[in-house]
N, C-alpha and C positions, 0 to 999 in steps of 0.2 A: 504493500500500500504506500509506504513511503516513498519509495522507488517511483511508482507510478504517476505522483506529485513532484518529485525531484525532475525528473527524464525530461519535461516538455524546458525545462531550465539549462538542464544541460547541454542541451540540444541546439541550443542557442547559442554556444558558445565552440569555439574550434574544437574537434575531437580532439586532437593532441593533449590541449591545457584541460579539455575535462577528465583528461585519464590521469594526470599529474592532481589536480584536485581530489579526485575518486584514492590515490594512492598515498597522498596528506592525509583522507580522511581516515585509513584506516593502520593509517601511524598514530595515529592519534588518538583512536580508540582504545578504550581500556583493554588489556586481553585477557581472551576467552578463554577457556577450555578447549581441548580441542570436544569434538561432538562424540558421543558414544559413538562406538563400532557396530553395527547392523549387526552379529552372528552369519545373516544370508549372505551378506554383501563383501565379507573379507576374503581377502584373495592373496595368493600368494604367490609373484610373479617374481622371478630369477633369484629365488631366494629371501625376498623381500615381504616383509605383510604387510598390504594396503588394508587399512580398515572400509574401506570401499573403494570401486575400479573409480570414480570419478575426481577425474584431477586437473588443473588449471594450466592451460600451457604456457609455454615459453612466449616472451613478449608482452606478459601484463607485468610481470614484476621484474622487469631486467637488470636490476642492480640490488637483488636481493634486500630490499628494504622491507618488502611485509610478509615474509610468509608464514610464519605463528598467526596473524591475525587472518588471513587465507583461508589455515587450518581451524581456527575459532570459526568460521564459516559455514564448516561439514565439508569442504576438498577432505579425500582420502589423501591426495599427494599431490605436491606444489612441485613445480619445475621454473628458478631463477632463468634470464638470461632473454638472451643470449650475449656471452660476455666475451671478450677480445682481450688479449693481454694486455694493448693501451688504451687509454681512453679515447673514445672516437665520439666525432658529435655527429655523425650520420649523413644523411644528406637534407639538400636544401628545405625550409619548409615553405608552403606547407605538404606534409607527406603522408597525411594521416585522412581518410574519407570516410565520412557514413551515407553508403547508399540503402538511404530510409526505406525510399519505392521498394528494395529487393532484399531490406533486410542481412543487407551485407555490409562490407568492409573492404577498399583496399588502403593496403600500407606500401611505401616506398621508404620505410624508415631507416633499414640502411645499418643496422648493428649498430644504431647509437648505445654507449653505455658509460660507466664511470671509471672502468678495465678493470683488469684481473685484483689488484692491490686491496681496490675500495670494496668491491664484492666478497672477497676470499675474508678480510676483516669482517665484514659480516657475519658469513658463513662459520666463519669462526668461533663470535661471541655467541650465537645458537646452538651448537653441534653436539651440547651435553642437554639438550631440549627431545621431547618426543615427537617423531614425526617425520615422513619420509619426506625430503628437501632434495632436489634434483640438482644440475648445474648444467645448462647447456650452453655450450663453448663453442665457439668460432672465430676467424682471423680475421684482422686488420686490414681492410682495404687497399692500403697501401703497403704490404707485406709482400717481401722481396720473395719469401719461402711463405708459402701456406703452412704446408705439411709442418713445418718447425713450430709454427705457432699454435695450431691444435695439440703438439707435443709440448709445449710449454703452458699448455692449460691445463692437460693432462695433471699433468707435476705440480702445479699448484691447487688444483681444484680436489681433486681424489682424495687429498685426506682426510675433505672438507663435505663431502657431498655423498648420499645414500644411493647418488650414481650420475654417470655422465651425461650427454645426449651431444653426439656429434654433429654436429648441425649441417649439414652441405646441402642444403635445399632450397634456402635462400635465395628468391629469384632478382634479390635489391643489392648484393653487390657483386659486382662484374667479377663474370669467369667462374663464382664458385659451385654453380654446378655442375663443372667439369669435373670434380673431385667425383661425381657419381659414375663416371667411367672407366668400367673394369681394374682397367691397373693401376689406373691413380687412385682410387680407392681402396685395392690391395696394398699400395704404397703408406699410406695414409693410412689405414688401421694395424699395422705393423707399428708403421713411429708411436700411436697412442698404445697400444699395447704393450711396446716395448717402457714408455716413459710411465705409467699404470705400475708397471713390476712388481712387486708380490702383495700390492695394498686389496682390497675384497672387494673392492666400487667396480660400480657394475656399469657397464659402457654398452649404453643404445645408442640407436645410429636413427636420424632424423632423415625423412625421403619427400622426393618432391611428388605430384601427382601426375606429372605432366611426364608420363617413360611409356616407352614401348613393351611389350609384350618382351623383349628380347633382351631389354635394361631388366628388367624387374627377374627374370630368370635370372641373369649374368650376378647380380647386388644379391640375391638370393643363396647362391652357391660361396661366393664369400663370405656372408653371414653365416653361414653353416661352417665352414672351413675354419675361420677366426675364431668359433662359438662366442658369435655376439650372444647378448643377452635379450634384447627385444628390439624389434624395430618400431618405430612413428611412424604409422602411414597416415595419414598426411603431411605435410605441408601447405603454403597458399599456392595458388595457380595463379599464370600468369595468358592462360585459356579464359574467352570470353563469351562463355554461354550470353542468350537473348539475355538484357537485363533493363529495366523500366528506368532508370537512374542518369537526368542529366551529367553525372560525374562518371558513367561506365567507362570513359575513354581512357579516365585516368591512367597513368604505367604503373605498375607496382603488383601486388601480389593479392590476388583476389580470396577474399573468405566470406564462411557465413554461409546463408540456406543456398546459393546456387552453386556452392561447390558439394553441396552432400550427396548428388550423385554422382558426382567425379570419386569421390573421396571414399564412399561403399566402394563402388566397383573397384576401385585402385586396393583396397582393402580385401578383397576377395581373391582378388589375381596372388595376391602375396601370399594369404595363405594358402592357397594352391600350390604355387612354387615355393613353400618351405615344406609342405607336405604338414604344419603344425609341429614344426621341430625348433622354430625360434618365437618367441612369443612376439603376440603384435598389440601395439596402441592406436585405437584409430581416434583419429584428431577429423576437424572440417565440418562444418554444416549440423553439429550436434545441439539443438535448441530444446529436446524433450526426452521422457524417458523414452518414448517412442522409439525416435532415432538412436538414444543409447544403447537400447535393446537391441536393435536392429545390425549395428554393429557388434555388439560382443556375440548375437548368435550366427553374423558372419566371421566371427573369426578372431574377433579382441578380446585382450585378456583385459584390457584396461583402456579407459576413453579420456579425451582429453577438450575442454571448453575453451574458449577466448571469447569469439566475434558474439556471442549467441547474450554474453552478460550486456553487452551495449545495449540489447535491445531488451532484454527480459528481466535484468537486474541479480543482484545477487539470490533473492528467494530462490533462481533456478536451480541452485543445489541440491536445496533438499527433497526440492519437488522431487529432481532425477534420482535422487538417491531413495526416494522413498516409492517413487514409481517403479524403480530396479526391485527393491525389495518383494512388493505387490507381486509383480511377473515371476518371480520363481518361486513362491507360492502356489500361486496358478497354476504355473505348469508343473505341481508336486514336486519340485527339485527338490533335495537339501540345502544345495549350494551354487550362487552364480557359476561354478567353476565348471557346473554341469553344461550351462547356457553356450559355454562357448565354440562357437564353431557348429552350433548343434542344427544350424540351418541346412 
């Protein structure tokens, strides 16, 4: 209800500064508890126990400034970042769009962050806190070596973070979705695995939506070979289904309700070609438990929100997670872990 009164306010105002207000507000709030665990809804993905699959992605809290207050919310699991070993202020604004008509989002934001120093201090003063806290790491735009600076995240972030998220999907700064091509990508999870070294953080690998049939076997075969821990399927697309929204033309990375038929199917492919031998997070266009559903029983072990809170507010958590609960109920299960994949 709040939210509902708040929105036509915020709205008003550049999406950028009202996600910096929204991210004041909830530094500021007293904190919570985190939420009780569902018993249906806990899962337990590469080792890890989420007290529920639903967790806030990469790109609302990018400098690890709230995520206790995240987890006071009902997220099961926050993921910081995405953070760069220096501080980068991104690219020009404005980079940030709400296409209201379509219920979406694009960003061109560009890996703006505080870099590795200001975040890992963070991560830091929380890490004797309960509560699974991600890190998703990527390079410097202007970085001579890629591959070197995902290994220097590696090495700072790992000791700090209940796991990594390789980020190479990123359609906002130039070239880095090259890294998702076979050998540069063999190259590149070799350097983090090697700079990783006998620490227990678990390293997932983020993916774009926008691959062939032939990318998504090839990244598949790797991740099995490395034993990654889980992959992101999604990322933003930079594909531009019909959309009602004088700002459609915008460049940047499109989210929200018109990527969640990109975003399922791209989610379905992967679990195909892992055969369910690597776990997956499907990310994109997740606004209900509906859609939640829908993805863990194609294939997620765990789901991930962003674009969906601009428009529904924070109540959508618990709705999701209480609409999760409802569904495996229903369908007699014991446990979500029955759901997955069960399409």
């Amino acid at each position: 209800m709040l939210y509902s009164i708040c929105r036509p306010l915020l709205f008003r105002i550049p999406a950028e500064t009202a996600h910096r207000l929204t991210i004041a507000a909830l530094a500021a709030a007293p904190r919570s508890g985190r939420i009780a665990p569902q018993p249906l809804l806990v899962q337990r993905v590469a080792g890890l126990v989420f007290p529920n699959p639903v967790g806030i992605a990469a790109g609302f809290d990018k400098n690890g400034e709230v995520p206790d207050a995240l987890l006071g919310l009902g997220f099961g699991f926050v993921e910081a970042g995405t953070v760069t070993p220096r501080p980068q202020e991104g690219n020009p604004r404005p980079r940030l769009f709400r296409l209201v008509e379509d219920n979406a989002v694009i960003n061109r934001m560009g890996f703006n962050n505080a870099g590795a120093q200001v975040v890992a201090a963070r991560l830091n003063a929380r890490r004797h806190r309960p509560g699974v806290v991600g890190a998703n790491i990527g390079a410097n735009k202007d970085s001579a070596d890629r591959i070197a600076d995902y290994a220097a995240m590696t090495r700072i972030m790992a000791p700090l973070a209940s796991y990594l998220t390789v980020n190479i999907s990123s359609p906002n700064t130039p070239g880095l979705r090259a890294l998702q091509d076979p050998a540069a990508l063999a190259d590149l999870l070799d350097a983090v695995i090697e700079a990783r070294g006998t620490l227990p953080t678990r390293l997932f690998l983020k993916l774009a939506p926008d691959l062939t049939g032939a990318d998504i076997d090839a990244i598949c075969r790797i991740a099995i070979e490395k034993r990654l821990d889980a992959l992101i399927v999604s990322n933003t697309t930079i594909t531009r289904p019909s959309l009602g929204s004088p700002l459609a033309k915008e460049t940047g990375g499109l989210s929200g309700e018109p990527l969640r038929p990109l975003a399922l199917q791209v989610l379905r492919d992967f679990r195909a070609a892992t055969g369910g031998l690597v776990p997956l997070i499907g990310v994109g266009g997740i606004a209900s438990a509906d859609d939640a559903w829908a993805r863990i029983r194609a294939g997620a072990s765990l789901i991930q929100l962003y674009s969906a809170l601009v428009y529904e507010g924070p109540g959508l958590v618990q709705r999701i997670v209480d609409g999760l609960a409802r569904r495996v109920r229903d369908a007699g299960m014991s446990s979500i872990a029955e759901a997955v994949g069960s399409e």
